[in-house]
C-alpha positions in Angstrom: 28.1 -9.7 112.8 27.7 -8.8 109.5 30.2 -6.1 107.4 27.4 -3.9 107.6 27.1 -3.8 111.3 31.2 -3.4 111.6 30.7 -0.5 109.2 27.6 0.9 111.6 30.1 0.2 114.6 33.1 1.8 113.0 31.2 5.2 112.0 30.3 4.8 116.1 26.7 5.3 114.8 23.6 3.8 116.7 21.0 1.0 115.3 18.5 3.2 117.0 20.2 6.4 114.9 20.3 4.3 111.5 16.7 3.0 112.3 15.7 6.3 112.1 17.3 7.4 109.0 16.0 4.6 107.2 12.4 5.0 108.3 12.4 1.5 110.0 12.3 0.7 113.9 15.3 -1.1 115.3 14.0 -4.6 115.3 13.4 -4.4 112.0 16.8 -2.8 111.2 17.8 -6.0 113.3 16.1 -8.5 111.5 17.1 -7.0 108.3 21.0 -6.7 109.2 20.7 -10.6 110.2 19.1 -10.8 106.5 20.6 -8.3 103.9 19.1 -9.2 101.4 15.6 -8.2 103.0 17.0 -4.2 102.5 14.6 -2.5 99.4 16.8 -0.8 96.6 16.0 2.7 98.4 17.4 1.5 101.9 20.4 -0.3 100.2 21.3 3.3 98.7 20.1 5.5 101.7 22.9 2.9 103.9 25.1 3.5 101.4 25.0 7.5 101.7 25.0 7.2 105.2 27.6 4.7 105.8 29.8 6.7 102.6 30.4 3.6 101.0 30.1 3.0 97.4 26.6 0.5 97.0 28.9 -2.2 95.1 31.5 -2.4 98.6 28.1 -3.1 101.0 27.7 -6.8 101.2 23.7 -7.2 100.7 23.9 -10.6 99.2 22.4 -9.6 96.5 23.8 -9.9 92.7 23.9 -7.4 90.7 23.9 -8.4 87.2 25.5 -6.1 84.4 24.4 -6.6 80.7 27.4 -6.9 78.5 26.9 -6.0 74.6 28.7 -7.7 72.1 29.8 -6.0 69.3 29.9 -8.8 66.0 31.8 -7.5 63.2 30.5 -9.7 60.4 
């Protein structure tokens, strides 16, 4: 079990309930939860609303990268 299924289990919310919200049917929430990385950018934040975690705490394995600028004072 992944930490997004504990999450689901500690809200005491349904796969058949989050399914639903996420437009999918509960084999595919299945599949996905056993793949996180399968979840489009839209589900990843609809989970995220739903579950009230920030996106960054939700394990996905997916990296996000952040572009750094560097400031050169030449």
């Amino acid at each position: 079990m992944n930490d997004i299924e504990v999450i689901i289990k500690k809200k005491g919310l349904k796969k058949k309930y989050v399914a639903s919200y996420l437009g999918i049917r509960p084999e595919t929430l299945s599949r996905k939860l056993k793949n996180p990385e399968t979840f489009s950018a839209i589900q990843m934040a609809a989970l995220s609303r739903l579950l009230e975690k920030d996106i960054s705490k939700l394990d996905f394995h997916v990296i996000f990268f952040k572009k750094e600028l560097e400031f050169n004072s030449s």
